[in-house]
TIBA-491006 format. One record per atom (N, C-alpha, C): residue number from 1; residue in three letters; atom name; x, y negated, z negated. Coordinates in steps of 0.05 Angstrom, whole numbers. Layout:
# residues N
NUM; ALA; CA; X; Y; Z;
...
# end
This chain:
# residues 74
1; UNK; N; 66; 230; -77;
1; UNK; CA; 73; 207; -61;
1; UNK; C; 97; 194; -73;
2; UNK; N; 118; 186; -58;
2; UNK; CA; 139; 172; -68;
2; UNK; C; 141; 146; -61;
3; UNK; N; 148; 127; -58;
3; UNK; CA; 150; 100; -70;
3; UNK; C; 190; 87; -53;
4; UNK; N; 183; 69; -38;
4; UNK; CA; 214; 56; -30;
4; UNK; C; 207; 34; -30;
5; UNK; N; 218; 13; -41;
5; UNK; CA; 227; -12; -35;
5; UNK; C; 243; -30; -15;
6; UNK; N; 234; -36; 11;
6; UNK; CA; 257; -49; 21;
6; UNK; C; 259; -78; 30;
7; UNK; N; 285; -87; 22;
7; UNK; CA; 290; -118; 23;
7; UNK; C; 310; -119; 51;
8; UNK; N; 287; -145; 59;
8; UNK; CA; 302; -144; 93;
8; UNK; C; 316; -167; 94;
9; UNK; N; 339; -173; 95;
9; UNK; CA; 358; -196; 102;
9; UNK; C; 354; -202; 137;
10; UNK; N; 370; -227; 142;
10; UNK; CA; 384; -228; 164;
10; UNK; C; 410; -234; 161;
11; UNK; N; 427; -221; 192;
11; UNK; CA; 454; -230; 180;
11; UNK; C; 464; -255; 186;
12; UNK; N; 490; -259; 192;
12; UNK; CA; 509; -277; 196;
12; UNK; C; 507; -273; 234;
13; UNK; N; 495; -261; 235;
13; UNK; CA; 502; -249; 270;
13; UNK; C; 476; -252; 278;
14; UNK; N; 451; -257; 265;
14; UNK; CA; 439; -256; 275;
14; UNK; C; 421; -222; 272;
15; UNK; N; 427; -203; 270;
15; UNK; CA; 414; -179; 262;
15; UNK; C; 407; -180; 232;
16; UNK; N; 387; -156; 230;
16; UNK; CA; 366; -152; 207;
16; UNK; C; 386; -124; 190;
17; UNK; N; 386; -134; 166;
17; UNK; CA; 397; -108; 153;
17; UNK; C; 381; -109; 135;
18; UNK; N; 371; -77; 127;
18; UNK; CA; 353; -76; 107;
18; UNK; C; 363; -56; 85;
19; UNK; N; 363; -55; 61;
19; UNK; CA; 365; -40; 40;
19; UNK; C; 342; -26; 28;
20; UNK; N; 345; 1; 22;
20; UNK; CA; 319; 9; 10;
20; UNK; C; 329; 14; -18;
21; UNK; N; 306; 21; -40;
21; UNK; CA; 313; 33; -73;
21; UNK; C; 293; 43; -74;
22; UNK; N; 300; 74; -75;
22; UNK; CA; 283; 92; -81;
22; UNK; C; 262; 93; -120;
23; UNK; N; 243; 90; -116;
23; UNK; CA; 223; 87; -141;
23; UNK; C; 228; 65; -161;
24; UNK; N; 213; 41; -140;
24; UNK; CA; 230; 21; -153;
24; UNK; C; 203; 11; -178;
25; UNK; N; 206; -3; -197;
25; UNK; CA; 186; -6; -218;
25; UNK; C; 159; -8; -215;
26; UNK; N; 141; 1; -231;
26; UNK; CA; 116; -2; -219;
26; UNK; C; 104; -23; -231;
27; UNK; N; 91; -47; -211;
27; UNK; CA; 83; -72; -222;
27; UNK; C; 101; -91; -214;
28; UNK; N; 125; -80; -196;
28; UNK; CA; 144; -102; -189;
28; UNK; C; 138; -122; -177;
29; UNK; N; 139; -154; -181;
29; UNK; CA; 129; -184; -169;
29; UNK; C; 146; -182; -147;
30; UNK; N; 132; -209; -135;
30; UNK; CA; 141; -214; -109;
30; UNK; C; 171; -232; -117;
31; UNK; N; 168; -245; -140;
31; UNK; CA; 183; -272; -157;
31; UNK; C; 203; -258; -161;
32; UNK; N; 202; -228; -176;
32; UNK; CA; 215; -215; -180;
32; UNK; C; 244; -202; -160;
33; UNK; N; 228; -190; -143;
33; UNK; CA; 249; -187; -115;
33; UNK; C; 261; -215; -104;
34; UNK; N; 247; -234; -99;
34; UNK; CA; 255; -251; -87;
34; UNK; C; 289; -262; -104;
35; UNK; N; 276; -264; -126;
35; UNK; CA; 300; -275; -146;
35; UNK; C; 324; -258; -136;
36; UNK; N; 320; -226; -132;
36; UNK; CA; 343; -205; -137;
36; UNK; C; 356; -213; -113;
37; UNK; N; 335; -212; -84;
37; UNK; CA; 347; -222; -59;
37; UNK; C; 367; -248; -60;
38; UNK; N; 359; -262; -69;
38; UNK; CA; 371; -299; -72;
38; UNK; C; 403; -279; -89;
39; UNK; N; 407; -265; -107;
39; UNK; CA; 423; -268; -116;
39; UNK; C; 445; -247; -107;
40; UNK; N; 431; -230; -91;
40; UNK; CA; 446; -218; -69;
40; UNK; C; 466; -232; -54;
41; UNK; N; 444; -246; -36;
41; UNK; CA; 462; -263; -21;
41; UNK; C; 481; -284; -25;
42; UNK; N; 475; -294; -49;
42; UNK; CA; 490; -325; -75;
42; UNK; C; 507; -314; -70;
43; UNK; N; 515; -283; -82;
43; UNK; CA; 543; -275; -95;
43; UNK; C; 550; -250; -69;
44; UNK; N; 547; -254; -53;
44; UNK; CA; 552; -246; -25;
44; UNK; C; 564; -211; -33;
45; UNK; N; 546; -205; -38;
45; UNK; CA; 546; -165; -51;
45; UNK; C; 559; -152; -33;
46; UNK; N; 542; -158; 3;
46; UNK; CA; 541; -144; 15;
46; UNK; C; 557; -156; 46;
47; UNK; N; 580; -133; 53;
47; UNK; CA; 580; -145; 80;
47; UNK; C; 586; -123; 98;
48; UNK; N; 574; -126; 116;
48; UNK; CA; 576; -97; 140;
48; UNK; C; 582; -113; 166;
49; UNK; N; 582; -87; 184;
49; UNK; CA; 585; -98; 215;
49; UNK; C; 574; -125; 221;
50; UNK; N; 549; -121; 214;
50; UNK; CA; 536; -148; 232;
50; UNK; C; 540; -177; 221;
51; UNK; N; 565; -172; 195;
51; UNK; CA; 567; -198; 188;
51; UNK; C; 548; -204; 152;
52; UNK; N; 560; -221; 143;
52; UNK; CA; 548; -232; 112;
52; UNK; C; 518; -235; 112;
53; UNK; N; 504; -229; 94;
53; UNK; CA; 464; -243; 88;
53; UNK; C; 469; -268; 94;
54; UNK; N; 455; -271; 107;
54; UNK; CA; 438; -304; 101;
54; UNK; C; 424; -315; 96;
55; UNK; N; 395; -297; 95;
55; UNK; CA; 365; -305; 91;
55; UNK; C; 365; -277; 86;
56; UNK; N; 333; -285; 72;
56; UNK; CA; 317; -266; 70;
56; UNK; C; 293; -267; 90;
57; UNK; N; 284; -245; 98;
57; UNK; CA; 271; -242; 120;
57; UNK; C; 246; -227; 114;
58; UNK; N; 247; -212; 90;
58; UNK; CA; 218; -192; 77;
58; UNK; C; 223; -176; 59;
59; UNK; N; 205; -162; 47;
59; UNK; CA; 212; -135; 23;
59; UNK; C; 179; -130; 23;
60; UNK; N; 180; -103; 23;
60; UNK; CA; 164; -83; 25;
60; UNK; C; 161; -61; 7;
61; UNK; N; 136; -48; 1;
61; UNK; CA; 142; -27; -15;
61; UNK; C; 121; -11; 18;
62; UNK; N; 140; 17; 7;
62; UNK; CA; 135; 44; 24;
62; UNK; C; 126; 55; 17;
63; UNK; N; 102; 76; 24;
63; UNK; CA; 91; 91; 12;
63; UNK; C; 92; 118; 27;
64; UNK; N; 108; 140; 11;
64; UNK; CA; 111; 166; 35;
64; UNK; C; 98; 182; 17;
65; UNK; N; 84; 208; 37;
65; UNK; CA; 74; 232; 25;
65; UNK; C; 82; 254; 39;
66; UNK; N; 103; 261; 28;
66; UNK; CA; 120; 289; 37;
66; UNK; C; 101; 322; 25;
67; UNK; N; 92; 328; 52;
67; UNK; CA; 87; 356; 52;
67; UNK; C; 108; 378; 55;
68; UNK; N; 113; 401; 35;
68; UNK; CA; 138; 413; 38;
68; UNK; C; 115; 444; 45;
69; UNK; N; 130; 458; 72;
69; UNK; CA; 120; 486; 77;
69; UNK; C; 144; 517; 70;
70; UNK; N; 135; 522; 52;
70; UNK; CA; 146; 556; 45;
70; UNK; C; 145; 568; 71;
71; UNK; N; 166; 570; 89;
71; UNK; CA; 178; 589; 110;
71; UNK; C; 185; 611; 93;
72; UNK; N; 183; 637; 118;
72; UNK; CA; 190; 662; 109;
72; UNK; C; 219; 665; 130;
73; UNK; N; 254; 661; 113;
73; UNK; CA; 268; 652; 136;
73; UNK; C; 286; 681; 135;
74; UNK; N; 297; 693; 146;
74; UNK; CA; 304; 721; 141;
74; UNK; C; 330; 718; 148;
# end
């Protein structure tokens, strides 16, 4: 099972941009992310189409379980 973290902003426009980090620490706080988010946005990291962060909107951890099948491919 693998493990994603994702922190959901909103933008400057009004849309949701979210970032993921693949295997992010185990035992990670909520105080923790929140801090990283706030300082995301402080020091304005990030800016795409839909415009600068402005809030934070959520962070999540993901939980995937990737099944891989051995094909016979010729």
């Amino acid at each position: 099972m693998t493990q994603v973290l994702e922190l959901q902003f909103e933008t400057a426009a009004g849309k949701t941009a979210i970032f993921t980090i693949d295997a992010p620490k185990p035992k990670v706080t909520a105080e923790e992310i929140q801090k990283v988010m706030q300082t995301i946005i402080a020091k304005n990291v990030f800016d795409g189409q839909a415009g600068t962060l402005v809030s934070m909107s959520g962070a999540r951890i993901v939980d995937r379980q990737v099944t891989e099948f051995e094909l016979e491919i010729e």
